[in-house]
C-alpha positions in Angstrom: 12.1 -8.0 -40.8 9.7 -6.2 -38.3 10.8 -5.7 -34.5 9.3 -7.9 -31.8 7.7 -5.6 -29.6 5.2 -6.5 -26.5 2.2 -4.1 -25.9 1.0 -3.4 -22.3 -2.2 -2.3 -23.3 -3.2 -5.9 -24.5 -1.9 -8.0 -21.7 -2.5 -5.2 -19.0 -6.2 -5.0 -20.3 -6.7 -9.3 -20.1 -5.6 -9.0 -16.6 -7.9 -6.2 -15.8 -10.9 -8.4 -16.5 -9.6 -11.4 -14.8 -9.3 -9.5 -11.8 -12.3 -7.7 -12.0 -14.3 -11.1 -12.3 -13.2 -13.2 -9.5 -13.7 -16.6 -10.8 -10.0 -17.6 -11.6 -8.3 -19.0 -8.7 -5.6 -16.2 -8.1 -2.8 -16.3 -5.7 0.1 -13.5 -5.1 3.6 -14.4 -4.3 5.2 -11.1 -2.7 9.3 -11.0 -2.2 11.6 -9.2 -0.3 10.7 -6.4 -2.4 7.4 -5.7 -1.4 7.8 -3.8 1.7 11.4 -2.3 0.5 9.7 -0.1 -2.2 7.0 1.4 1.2 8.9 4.2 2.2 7.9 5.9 5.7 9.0 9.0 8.0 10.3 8.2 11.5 6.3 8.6 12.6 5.6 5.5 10.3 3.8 7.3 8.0 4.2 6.9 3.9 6.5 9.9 3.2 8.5 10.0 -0.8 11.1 11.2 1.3 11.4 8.4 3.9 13.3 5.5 4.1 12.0 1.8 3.5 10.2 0.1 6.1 11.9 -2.7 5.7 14.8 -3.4 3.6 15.5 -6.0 0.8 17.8 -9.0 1.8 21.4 -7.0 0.3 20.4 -3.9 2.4 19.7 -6.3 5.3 22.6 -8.6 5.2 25.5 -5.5 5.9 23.0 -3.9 8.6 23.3 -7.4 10.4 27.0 -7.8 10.0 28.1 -4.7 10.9 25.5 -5.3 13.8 27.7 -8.3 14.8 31.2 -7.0 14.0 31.8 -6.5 17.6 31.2 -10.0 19.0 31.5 -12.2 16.1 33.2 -10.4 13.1 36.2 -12.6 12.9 34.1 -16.2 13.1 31.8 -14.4 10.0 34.2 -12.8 7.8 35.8 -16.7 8.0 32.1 -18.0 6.7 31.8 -15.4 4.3 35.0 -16.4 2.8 34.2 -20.3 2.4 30.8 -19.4 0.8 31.7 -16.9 -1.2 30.5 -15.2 -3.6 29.1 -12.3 -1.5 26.4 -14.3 0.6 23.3 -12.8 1.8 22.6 -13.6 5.5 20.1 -16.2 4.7 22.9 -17.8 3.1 25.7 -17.3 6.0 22.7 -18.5 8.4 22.3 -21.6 6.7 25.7 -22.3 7.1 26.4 -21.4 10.5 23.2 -23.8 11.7 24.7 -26.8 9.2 28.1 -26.2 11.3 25.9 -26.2 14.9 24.4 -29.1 13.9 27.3 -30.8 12.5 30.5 -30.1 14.4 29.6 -31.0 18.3 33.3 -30.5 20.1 35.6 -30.1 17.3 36.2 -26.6 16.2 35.9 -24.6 13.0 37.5 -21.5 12.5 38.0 -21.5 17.0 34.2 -22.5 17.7 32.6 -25.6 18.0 28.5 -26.4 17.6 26.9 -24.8 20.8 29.6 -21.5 20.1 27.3 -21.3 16.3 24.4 -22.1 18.0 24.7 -18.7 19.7 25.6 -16.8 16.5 22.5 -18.0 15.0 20.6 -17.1 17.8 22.0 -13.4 17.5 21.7 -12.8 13.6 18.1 -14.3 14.0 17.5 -11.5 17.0 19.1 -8.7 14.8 16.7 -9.8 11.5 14.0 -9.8 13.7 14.8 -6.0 15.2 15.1 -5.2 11.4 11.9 -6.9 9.9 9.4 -6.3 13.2 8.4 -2.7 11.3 4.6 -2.3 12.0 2.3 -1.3 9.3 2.2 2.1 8.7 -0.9 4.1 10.7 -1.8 5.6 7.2 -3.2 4.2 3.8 -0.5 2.2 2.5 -0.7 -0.7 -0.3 -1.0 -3.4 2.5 -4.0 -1.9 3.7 -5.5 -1.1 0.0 -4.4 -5.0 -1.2 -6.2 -6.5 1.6 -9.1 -4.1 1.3 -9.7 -5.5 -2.6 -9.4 -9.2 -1.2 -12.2 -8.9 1.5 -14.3 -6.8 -1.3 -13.8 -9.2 -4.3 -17.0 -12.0 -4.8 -14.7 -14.6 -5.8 -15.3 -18.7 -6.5 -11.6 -19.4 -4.9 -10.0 -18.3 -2.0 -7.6 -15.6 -2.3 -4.1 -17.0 -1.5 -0.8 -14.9 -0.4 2.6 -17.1 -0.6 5.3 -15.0 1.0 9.1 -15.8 2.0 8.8 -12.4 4.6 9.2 -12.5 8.0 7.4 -9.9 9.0 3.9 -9.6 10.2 2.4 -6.4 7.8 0.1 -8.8 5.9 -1.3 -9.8 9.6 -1.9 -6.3 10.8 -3.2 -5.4 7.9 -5.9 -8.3 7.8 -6.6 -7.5 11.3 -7.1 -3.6 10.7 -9.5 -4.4 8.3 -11.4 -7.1 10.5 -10.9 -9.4 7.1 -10.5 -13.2 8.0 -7.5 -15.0 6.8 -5.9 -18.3 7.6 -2.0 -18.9 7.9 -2.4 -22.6 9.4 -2.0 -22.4 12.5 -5.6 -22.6 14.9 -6.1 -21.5 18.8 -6.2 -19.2 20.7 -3.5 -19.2 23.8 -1.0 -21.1 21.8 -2.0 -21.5 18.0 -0.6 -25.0 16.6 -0.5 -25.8 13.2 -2.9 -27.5 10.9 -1.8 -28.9 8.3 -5.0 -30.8 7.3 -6.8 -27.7 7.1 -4.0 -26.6 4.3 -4.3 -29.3 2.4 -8.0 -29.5 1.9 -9.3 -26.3 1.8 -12.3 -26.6 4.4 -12.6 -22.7 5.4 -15.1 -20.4 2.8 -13.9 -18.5 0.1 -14.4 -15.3 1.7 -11.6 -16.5 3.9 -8.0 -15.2 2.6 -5.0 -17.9 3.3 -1.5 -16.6 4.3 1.3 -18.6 3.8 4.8 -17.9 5.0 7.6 -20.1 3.4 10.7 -19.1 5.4 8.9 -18.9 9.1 7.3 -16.2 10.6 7.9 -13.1 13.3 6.5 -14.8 16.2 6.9 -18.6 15.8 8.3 -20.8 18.9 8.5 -24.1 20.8 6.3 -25.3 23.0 6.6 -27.4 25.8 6.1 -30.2 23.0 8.7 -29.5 20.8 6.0 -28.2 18.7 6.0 -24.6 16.3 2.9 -22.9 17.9 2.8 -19.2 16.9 1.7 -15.8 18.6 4.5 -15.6 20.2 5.7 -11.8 19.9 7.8 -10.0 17.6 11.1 -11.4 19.8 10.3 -15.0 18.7 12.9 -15.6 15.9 14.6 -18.5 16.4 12.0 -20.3 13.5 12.9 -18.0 10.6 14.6 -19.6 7.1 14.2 -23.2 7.5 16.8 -24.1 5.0 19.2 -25.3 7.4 16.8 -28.1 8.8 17.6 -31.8 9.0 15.0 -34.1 6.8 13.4 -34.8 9.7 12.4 -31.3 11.5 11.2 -30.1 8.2 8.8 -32.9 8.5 7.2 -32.1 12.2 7.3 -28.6 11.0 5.1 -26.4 9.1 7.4 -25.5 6.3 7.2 -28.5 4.0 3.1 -28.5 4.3 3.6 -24.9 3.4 5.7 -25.5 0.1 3.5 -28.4 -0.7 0.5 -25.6 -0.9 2.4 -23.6 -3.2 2.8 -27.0 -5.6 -0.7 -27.6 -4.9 -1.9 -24.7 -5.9 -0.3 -24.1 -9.2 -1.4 -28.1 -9.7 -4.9 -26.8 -9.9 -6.2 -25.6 -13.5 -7.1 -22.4 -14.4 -4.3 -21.2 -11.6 -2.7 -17.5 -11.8 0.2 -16.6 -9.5 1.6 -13.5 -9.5 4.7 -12.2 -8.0 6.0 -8.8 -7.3 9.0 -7.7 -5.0 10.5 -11.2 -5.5 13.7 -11.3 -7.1 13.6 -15.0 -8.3 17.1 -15.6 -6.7 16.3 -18.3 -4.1 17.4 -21.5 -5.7 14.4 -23.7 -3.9 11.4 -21.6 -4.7 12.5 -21.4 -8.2 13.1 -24.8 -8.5 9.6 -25.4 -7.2 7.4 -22.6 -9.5 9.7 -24.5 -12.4 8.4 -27.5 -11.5 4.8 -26.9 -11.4 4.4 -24.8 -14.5 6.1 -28.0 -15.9 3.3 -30.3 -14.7 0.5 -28.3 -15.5 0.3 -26.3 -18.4 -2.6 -24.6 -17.4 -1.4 -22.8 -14.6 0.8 -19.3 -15.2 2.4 -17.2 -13.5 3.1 -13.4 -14.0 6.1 -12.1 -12.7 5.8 -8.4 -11.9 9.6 -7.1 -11.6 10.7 -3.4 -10.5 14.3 -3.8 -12.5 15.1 -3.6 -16.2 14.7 -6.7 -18.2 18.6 -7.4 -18.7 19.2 -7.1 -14.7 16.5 -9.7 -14.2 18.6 -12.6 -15.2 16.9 -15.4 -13.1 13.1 -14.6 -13.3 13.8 -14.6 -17.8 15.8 -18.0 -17.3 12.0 -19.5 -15.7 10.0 -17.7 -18.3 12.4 -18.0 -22.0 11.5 -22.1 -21.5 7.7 -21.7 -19.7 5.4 -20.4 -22.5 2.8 -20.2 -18.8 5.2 -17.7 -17.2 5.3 -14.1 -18.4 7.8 -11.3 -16.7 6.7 -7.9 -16.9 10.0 -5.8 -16.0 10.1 -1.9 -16.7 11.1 -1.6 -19.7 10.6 -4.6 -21.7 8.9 -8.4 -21.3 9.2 -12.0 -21.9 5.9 -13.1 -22.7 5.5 -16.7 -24.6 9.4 -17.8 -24.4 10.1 -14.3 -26.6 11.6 -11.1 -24.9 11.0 -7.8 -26.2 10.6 -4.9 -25.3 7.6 -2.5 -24.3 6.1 0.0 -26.7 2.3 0.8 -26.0 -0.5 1.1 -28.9 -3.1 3.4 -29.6 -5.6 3.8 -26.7 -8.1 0.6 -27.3 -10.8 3.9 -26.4 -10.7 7.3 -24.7 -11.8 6.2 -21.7 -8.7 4.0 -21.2 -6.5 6.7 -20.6 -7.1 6.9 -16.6 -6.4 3.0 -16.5 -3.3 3.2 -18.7 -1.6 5.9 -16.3 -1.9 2.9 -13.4 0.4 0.9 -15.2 2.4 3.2 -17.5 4.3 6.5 -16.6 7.5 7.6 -14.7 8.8 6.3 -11.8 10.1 9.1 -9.4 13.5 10.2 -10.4 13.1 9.6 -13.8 11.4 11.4 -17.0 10.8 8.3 -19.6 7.6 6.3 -19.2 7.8 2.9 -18.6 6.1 -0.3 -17.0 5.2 0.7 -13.2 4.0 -2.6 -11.8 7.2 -3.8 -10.4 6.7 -1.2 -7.8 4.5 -3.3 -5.1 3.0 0.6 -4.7 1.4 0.8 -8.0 0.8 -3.1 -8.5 -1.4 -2.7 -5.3 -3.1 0.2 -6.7 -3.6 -1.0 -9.9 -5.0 -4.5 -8.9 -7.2 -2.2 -6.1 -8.8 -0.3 -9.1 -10.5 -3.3 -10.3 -12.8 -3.4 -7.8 -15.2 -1.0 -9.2 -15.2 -2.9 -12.5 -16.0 -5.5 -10.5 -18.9 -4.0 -8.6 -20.2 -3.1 -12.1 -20.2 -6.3 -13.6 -21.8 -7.2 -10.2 -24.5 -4.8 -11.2 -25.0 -5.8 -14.7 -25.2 -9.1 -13.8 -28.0 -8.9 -11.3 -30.0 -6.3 -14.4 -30.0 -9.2 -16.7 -30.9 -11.5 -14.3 
């Protein structure tokens, strides 16, 4: 019996063209991940030898606690303990605000609500010092991602779901004077929109930016309203998980999650994802539920790790023929995991393109699939643009 084996050529090659045409409506989900794998010098410029500008969520979740050790170490080793498992601090926040919201006078583990009220306040301050990076002041993949949206004729608008914080996809739309829409409209105190969301009335040219978990720079008004522009010290709306039925409604995160149902709804929908690890329960539950519905929409899940450490993003894909995850050294594609071994060169001239996608990561000497890296996946998806300018060309001959 012959091996199973998936070629990157073949599927790399399809999404070349799909990219390079514009007419499919295309969406990226970036993760945690995404900015973890930029790695900058203390001038914030991309150096190999920096660090990340911002860590993932189990780099993050120490930093904090160690942060906090001093004023409230005792009160979060305690939560740490019931949760176990090793929480991230997403996790432990969710719990502290449940117990603020819950308790009112009576104690747990010595404080009562207002006493985790405060704690909240402070792991949502030290997040924020962590994730309020600014992009770096050279080329970096934000910059070069953006740069392909605002260059790219397309029929849909360009959509970017993200569960970050931070504000890089902002500055980087702003640097490049490209116009994007994150649902929220004004100018001294930007409220939120949610008709606009849900029916699409800007242009096409227009990118959308979507952040799930709350945003850098989100307050209340006088209103009791979320209004954003609010500075890199708002934090208090950050991971909306802990939220009573009733907030989430009033607030922009469940219009936000309905867009990401919406979209992969739609037919002819491609999401994909890269930096994202898969591992919050919710969205997972929600991409599951959509490729369900519609058969028509996929999703391609670029991952930086080896297939067998990417436990949760194969669970999705081994029962939804319409997801795909492309880890580095192997893929399941069509419910069947296997793993990578390229072909011969569909033509000479694909050499250049293969090496965008195929080739050592730094620190090691076997080639392997690159695209988990948010780096190269930027690069590569960048690259298309001058295909695209050339069917552009052709197009406008033969007319």
């Amino acid at each position: 019996m012959s091996e199973t084996i998936h070629n990157p050529d073949q599927y790399m090659g399809d999404l070349r063209q799909i990219l390079a045409q514009g007419r499919k409506r295309l969406a990226l989900f970036a993760g945690a991940g995404t900015p973890a794998g930029i790695l900058v010098n203390e001038q914030n410029t991309i150096a190999t030898d920096g660090s990340s500008l911002i860590p993932i969520t189990s780099v993050l979740t120490p930093k904090v606690l160690e942060n906090l050790k001093a004023k409230h170490g005792e009160v979060l080793s305690a939560i740490i303990k019931d949760i176990g498992t090793s929480p991230n601090i997403e996790q432990i926040l969710s719990r502290i605000r449940s117990l603020a919201d819950a308790i009112g006078e009576s104690e747990v583990h010595g404080v009562n609500s207002d006493g985790y009220s405060t704690i909240a306040s402070d792991i949502c301050q030290e997040i924020g010092a962590t994730v309020s990076a600014d992009l770096p002041l050279n080329q970096n993949p934000y910059s070069e991602l953006v740069g392909w949206i605002g260059g790219t004729e397309r029929d849909h608008a360009f959509e970017i779901f993200t569960p970050n914080y931070d504000l890089l996809f902002e500055q980087a739309f702003e640097r490049s004077r490209i116009p994007y829409f994150d649902g929220f409209c004004g100018s001294c105190e930007p409220f939120f929109e949610p008709a606009t969301i849900a029916n699409s009335d800007l242009p096409s040219r227009w990118a959308r930016l979507w952040k799930l978990h709350g945003s850098l720079g989100w307050a209340e008004n006088s209103l009791g309203e979320i209004v954003s522009g609010k500075g890199k010290t708002a934090t208090k709306f950050i991971y909306p998980t802990h939220l009573k039925y009733d907030q989430i409604q009033k607030m922009p995160y469940s219009a936000l999650i309905e867009r990401l149902r919406q979209f992969l709804r739609k037919p002819d929908s491609l999401l994909l994802t890269c930096g994202f690890s898969f591992s919050d329960a919710h969205l997972c539950a929600v991409l599951d539920e959509a490729l369900a519905a519609n058969r028509s929409a996929a999703i391609m899940a670029f991952q930086y790790e080896e297939i067998s450490t990417e436990v949760a993003a194969c669970s999705i894909a081994s029962r939804r023929a319409n997801m795909s995850v492309y880890a580095r050294d192997g893929a399941v594609i069509n419910c069947i995991e296997a793993p990578w071994r390229p072909g011969a060169l569909p033509h000479p001239a694909w050499a250049p393109i293969r090496t965008s996608y195929w080739g050592e990561h730094a620190g090691s000497t076997e080639s392997c699939f690159l695209l988990g890296d948010f780096t190269a996946f930027v690069r590569y998806v960048a690259l298309t643009l001058a295909e695209q300018e050339q069917i552009t060309e052709e197009a406008q001959t033969e007319s």
